[in-house]
C-alpha positions as CSV (number, residue, x, y, z in Angstrom):
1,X,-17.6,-45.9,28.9
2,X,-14.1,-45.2,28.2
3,X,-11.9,-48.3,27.5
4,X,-7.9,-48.5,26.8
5,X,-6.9,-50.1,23.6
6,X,-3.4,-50.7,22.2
7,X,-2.3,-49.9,18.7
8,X,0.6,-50.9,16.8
9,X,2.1,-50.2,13.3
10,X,2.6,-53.9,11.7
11,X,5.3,-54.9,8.8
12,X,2.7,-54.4,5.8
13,X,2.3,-51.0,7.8
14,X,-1.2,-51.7,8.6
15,X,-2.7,-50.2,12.1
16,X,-3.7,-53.2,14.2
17,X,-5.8,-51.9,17.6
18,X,-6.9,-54.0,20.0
19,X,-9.4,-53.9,23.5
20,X,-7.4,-55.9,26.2
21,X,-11.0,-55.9,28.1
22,X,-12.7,-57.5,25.6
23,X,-11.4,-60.6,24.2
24,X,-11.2,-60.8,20.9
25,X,-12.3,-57.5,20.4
26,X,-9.4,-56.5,17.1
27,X,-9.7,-54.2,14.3
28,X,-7.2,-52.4,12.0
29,X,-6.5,-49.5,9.5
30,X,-4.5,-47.7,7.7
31,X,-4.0,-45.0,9.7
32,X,-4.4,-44.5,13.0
33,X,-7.1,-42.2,12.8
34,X,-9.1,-45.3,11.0
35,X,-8.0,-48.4,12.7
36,X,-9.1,-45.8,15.8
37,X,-12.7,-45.5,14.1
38,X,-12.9,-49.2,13.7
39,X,-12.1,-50.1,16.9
40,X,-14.8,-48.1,17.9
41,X,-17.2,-50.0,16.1
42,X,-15.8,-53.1,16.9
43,X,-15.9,-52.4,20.8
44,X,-19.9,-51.2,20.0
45,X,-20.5,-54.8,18.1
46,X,-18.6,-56.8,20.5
47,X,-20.5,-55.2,23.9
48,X,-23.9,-56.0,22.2
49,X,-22.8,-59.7,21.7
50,X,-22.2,-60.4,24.8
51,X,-25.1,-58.2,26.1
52,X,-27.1,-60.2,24.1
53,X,-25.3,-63.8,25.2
54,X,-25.6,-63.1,28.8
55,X,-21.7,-62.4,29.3
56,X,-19.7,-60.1,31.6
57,X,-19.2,-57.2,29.5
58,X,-15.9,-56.5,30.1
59,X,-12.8,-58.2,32.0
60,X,-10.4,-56.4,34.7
61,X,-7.4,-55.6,33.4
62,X,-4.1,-54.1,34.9
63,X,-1.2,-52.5,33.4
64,X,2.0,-53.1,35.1
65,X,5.3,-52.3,34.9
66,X,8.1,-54.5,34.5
67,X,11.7,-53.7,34.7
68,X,13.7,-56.1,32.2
């Protein structure tokens, strides 16, 4: 399963990566190459929850454009 994630630097210069398809599904690091890693984990953790509770695994998500 490949899923897309988003990752941004924050003002303490933490890595904060996030699953749009799976809400609630945050980690961080400090690098990319670990916040990366713990989203990984995270996304692993969060699919067997709701697995395990009966819940869609995912929700549909679109990225769109907009022009401001």
């Amino acid at each position: 399963m490949k899923l897309v994630v988003t990752l941004e630097q924050d003002e303490t210069g933490m890595y904060v990566v996030e699953c749009p398809a799976i809400p609630g599904c945050i980690s961080q690091g400090q690098t990319e190459t670990e916040a990366l890693a713990n989203i990984q984990e995270a996304i692993t953790a969060c699919l067997e929850t709701r697995l395990s509770q009966g819940m869609p695994l995912t929700i549909e998500t679109r990225e769109i454009e907009v022009a401001v």
